[in-house]
N, C-alpha and C positions, 0 to 999 in steps of 0.2 A: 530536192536539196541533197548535196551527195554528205558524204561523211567529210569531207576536206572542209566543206562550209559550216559547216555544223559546230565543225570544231574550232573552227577561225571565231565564231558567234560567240563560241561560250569565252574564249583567249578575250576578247575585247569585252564583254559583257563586264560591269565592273563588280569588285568582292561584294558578298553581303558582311555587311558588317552591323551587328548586332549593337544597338542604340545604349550607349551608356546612363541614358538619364532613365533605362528602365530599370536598372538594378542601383541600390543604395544600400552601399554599406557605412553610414554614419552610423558613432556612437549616441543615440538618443538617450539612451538611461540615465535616470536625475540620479544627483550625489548620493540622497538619500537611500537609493535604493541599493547603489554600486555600496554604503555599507554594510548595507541590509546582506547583502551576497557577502562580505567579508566577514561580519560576525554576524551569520542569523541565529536566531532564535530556538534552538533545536528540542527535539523529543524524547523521550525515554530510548536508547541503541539507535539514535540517528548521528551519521557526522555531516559534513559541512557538505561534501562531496555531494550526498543525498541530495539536500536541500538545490544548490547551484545546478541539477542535471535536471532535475524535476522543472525550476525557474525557466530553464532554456527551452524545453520541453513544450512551451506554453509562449514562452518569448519569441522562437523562432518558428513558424509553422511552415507548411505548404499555402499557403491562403494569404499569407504575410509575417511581419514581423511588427512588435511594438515601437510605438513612435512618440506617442503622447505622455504626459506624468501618469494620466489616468489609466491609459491601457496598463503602464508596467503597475499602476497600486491594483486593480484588475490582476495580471499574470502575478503576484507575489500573491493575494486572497487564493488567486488557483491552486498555487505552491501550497500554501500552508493547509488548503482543505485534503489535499492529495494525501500528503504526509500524514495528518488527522487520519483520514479513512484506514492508509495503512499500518498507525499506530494503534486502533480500533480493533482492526484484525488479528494484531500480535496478543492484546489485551483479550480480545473473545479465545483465542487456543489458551490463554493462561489460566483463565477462570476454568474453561473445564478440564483443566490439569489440575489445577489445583481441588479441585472437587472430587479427584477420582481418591484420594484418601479417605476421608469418609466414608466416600462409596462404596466403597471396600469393608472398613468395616460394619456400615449396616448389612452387609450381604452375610457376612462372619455370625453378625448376630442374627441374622433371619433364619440362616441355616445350624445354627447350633441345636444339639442334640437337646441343649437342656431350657431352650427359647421358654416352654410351656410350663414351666415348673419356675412357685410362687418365688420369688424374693431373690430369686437366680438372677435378678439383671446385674449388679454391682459385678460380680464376675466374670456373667456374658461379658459385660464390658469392660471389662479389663482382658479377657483373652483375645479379645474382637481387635482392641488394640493390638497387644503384643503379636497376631498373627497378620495385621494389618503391615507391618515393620516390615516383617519377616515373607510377606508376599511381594514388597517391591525391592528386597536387596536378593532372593534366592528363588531365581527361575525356575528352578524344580519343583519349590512348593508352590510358585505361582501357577504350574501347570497342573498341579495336584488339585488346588483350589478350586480352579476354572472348570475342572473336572465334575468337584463335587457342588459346585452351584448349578452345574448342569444337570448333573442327576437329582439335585433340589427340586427342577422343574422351571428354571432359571436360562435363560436367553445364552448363547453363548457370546454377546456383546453386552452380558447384565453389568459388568463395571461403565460400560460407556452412557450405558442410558442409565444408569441410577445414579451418573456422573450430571450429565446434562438435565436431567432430572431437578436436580438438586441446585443447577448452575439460571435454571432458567430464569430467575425474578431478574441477575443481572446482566442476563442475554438481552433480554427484552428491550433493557435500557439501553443498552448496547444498539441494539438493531435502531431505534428511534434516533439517536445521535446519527449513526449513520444514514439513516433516508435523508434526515434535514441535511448532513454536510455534502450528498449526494446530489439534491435535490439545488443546492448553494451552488457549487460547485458547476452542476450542469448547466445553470443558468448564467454563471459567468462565463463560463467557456462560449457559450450561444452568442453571449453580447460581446467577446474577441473576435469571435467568425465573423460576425454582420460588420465591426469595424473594419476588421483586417481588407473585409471585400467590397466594401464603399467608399476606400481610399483608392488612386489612380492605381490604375492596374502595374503591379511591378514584375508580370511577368510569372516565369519559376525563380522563386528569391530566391537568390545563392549567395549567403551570407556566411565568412569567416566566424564563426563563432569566439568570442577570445576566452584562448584556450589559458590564460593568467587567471581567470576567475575559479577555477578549478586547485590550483595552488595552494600554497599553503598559507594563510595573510601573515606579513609580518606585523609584527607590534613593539614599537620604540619607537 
């Protein structure tokens, strides 16, 4: 076959053209939901934006997209355990932020000169405080401190772990909320996959995502 016929074959061969009933881009989302996206329900420093990128996230995948009422109450349970987990996370650094005061001052009072001598705690405790202040507004003494809890015989991470230390009864709790919303969470996604892929095959979905969902909802 020369290259003149080759090329005459491909001229007459007719287009491929790619079957429109493999891609669907209807809007399935029930009303209820389309308000759920306009006013959800948000978390301690979350906005709206959060909530509708995380939705689509789970609404639109490689595998498919949702179709059914169920699928989207499924992908909106996804949204809100997502959120949950990362709300969990901001909540676990606070607590041991919030613990490193304290911590601070039992180290003050561990390492004071006058710890061992009787009826000296009212004191210790009040210096312990006032040097407690004064180690997280004055980086100097902060370094001076860190210095001398070292030479105590003190960790040079001893605020962190006498932090977490002190944090742990609500770490704990912490960590069990998060296995169960993980554990929730992975199981819904599991039951999106196996729908998403025992609906007719729709190919790679190439779906418009509407990008008005992301806006700002009006209200009047």
């Amino acid at each position: 076959m020369t290259d003149d016929t080759f090329d005459e074959l491909q001229k007459a061969a007719p287009p491929e053209v790619e079957s429109e009933e493999e891609f669907d881009d209807n809007d399935y989302t029930p009303a209820f939901i389309k308000k759920l996206l306009d006013f959800p329900e948000l978390l301690p420093r979350e906005i709206r934006e959060d909530f509708v990128h995380v939705f689509e996230a789970f609404e639109y995948t490689h595998g498919g997209s949702a179709k059914t009422t169920f699928e989207y109450i499924l992908v909106s349970e996804a949204t809100k355990l997502t959120l949950n987990l990362q709300n969990l996370d901001r909540v676990e650094g606070a607590i041991l932020i919030n613990h490193q005061r304290p911590a601070v001052e039992s180290l003050f009072r561990k390492t004071h000169e006058g710890a061992a001598i009787r009826n000296a705690e009212g004191a210790i405790h009040a210096e312990a405080a006032l040097n407690a202040t004064k180690y997280f507004a004055d980086p100097a003494f902060k370094a001076k401190s860190d210095k001398a809890f070292e030479a105590a015989g003190y960790a040079p991470e001893a605020l962190e772990g006498e932090a977490y230390f002190r944090a742990l009864p609500s770490l704990v709790l912490i960590h069990r909320q998060k296995a169960s919303d993980r554990k929730a969470l992975f199981g819904i996604l599991k039951d999106l996959e196996l729908r998403y892929a025992s609906r007719h095959p729709e190919k790679t979905m190439v779906v418009n995502k509407p990008s008005a969902r992301s806006a700002k909802p009006k209200v009047g």
